[in-house]
MIDRENFI-538815 format. One record per residue: x, y, z of N, C-alpha, C in turn. Coordinates in steps of 0.02 Angstrom, whole numbers. Example, Ala and Ser with C-alpha at 12.3 -4.5 7.8 and 13.67 -1.06 7.14 Angstrom:
2
+--------+--------+--------+--------+--------+--------+--------+--------+--------+
|   n_xx |   n_yy |   n_zz |  ca_xx |  ca_yy |  ca_zz |   c_xx |   c_yy |   c_zz |
+--------+--------+--------+--------+--------+--------+--------+--------+--------+
|    660 |   -284 |    390 |    615 |   -225 |    390 |    660 |   -165 |    390 |
|    642 |   -112 |    354 |    684 |    -53 |    357 |    645 |      2 |    394 |
+--------+--------+--------+--------+--------+--------+--------+--------+--------+
//
This chain:
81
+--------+--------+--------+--------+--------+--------+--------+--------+--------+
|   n_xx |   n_yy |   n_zz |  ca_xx |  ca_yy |  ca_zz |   c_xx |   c_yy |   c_zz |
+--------+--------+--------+--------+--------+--------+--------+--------+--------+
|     42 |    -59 |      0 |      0 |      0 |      0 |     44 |     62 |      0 |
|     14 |    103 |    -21 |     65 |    178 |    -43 |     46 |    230 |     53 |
|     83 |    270 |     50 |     62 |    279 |    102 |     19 |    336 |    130 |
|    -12 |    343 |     37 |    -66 |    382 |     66 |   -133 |    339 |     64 |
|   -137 |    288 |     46 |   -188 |    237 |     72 |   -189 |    205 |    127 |
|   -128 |    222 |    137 |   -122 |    199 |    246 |   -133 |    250 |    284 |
|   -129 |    320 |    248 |   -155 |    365 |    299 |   -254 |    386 |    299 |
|   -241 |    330 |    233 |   -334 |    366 |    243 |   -345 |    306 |    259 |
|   -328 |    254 |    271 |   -347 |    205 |    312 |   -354 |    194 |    383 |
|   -301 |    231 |    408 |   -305 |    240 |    472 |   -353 |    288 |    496 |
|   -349 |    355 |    464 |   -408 |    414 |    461 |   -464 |    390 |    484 |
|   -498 |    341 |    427 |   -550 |    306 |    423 |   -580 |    261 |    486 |
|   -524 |    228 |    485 |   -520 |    181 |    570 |   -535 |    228 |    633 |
|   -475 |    287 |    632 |   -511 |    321 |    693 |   -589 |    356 |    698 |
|   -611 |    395 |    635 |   -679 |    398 |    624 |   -731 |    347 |    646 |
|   -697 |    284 |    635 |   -759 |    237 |    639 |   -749 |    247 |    724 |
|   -686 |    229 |    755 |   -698 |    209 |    822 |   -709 |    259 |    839 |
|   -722 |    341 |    835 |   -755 |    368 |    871 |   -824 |    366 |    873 |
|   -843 |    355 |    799 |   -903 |    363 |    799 |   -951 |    297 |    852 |
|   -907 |    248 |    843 |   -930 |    179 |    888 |   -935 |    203 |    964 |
|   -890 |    242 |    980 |   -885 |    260 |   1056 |   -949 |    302 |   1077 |
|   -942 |    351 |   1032 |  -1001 |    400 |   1030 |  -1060 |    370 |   1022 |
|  -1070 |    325 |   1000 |  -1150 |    288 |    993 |  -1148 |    239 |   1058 |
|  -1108 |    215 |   1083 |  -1111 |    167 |   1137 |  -1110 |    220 |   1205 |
|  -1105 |    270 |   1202 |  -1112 |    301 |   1263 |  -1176 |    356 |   1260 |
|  -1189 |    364 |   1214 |  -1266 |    385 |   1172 |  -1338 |    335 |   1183 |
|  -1293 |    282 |   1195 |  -1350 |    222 |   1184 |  -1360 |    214 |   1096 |
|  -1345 |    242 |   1064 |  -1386 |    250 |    991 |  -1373 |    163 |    945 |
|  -1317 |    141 |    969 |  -1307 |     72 |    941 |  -1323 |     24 |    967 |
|  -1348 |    -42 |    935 |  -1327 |   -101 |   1006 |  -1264 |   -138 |    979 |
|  -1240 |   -184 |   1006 |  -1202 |   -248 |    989 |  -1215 |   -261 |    949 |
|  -1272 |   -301 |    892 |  -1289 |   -308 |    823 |  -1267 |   -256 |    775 |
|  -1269 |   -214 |    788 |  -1261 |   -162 |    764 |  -1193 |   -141 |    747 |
|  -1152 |   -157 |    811 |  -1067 |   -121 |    810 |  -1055 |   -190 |    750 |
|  -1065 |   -277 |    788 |  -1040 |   -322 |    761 |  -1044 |   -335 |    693 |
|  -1092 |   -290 |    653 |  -1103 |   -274 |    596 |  -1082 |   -241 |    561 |
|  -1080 |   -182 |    595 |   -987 |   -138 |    568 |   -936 |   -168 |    547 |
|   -902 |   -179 |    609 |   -845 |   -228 |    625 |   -841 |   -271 |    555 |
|   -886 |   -325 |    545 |   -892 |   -378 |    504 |   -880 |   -332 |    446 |
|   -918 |   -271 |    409 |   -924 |   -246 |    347 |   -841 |   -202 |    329 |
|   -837 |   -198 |    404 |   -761 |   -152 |    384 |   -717 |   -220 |    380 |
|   -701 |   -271 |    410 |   -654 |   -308 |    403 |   -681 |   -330 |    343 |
|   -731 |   -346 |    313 |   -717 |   -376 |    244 |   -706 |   -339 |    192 |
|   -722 |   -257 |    195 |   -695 |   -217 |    149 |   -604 |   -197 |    129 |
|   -600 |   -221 |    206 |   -517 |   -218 |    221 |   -480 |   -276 |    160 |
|   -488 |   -337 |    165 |   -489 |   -409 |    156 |   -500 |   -408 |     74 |
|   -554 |   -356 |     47 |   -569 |   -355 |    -11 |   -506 |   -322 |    -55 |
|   -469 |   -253 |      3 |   -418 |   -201 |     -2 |   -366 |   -234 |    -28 |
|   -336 |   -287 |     35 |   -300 |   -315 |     20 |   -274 |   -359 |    -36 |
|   -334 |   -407 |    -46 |   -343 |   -456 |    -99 |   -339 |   -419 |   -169 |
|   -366 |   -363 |   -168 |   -341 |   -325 |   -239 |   -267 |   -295 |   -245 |
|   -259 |   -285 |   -167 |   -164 |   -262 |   -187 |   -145 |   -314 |   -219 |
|   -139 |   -375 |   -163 |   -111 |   -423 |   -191 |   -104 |   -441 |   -270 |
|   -150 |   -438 |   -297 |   -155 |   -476 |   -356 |   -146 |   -416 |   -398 |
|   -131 |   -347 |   -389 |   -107 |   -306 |   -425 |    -33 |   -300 |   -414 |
|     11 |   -317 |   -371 |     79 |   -317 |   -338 |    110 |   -368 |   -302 |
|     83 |   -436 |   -340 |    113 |   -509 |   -339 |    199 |   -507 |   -283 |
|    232 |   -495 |   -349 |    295 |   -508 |   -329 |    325 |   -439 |   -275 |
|    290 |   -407 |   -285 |    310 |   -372 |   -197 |    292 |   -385 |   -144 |
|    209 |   -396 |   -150 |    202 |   -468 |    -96 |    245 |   -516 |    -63 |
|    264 |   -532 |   -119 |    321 |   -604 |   -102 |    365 |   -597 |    -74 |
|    411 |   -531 |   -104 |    479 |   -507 |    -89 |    453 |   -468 |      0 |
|    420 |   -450 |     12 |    385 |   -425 |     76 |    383 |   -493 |    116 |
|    351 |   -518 |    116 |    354 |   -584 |    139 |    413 |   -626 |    174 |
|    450 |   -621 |    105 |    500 |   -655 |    128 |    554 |   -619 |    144 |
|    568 |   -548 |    165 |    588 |   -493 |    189 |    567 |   -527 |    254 |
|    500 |   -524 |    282 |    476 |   -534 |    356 |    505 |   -612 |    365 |
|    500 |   -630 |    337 |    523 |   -719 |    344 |    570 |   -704 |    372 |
|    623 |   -665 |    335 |    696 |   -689 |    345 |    707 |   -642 |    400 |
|    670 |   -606 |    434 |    700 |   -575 |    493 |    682 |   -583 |    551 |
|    629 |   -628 |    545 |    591 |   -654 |    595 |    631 |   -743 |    609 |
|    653 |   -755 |    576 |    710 |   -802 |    582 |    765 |   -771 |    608 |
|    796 |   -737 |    598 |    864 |   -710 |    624 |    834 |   -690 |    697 |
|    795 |   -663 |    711 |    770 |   -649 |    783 |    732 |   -712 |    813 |
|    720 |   -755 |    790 |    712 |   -834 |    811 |    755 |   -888 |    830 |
|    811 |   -884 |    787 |    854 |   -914 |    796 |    899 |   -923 |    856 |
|    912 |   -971 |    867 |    953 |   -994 |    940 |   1007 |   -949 |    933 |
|   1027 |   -931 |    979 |   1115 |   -899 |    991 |   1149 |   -917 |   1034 |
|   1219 |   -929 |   1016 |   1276 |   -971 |   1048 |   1298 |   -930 |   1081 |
|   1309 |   -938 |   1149 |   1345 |   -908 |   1208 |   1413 |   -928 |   1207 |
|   1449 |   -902 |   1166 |   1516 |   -921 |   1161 |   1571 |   -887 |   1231 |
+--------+--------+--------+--------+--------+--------+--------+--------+--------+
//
């Protein structure tokens, strides 16, 4: 993601959780209601993603295995020599 789609992503996120706070202390929502959010934003997220992906394959990968390989080096046993 470029990072002005991470900043209106996040934007977005805080909007929502205020607006969630503000209705739960309002009374104006119930639980059905938030968990229905929730559900519609994580799958719009999921939808986000799944189109990066398949528009930016091999950076995916190279990302990936960027995290692989450093998450191994910080996994890996070390010898107390």
């Amino acid at each position: 993601m470029d990072n002005e789609s991470t900043t209106g992503a996040r934007t977005d996120l805080e909007n929502l959780t205020d607006q969630i706070e503000e209705g739960v202390r309002s009374g104006r929502y119930s639980w059905a209601q938030i968990q229905d959010a929730v559900v519609t934003r994580t799958r719009e997220a999921a939808e986000t993603t799944d189109q990066y992906v398949r528009e930016n394959p091999w950076k995916v990968v190279g990302i990936a295995a960027g995290l692989g390989f450093v998450l191994g080096l910080l996994m890996a046993p070390r010898s107390d020599d």
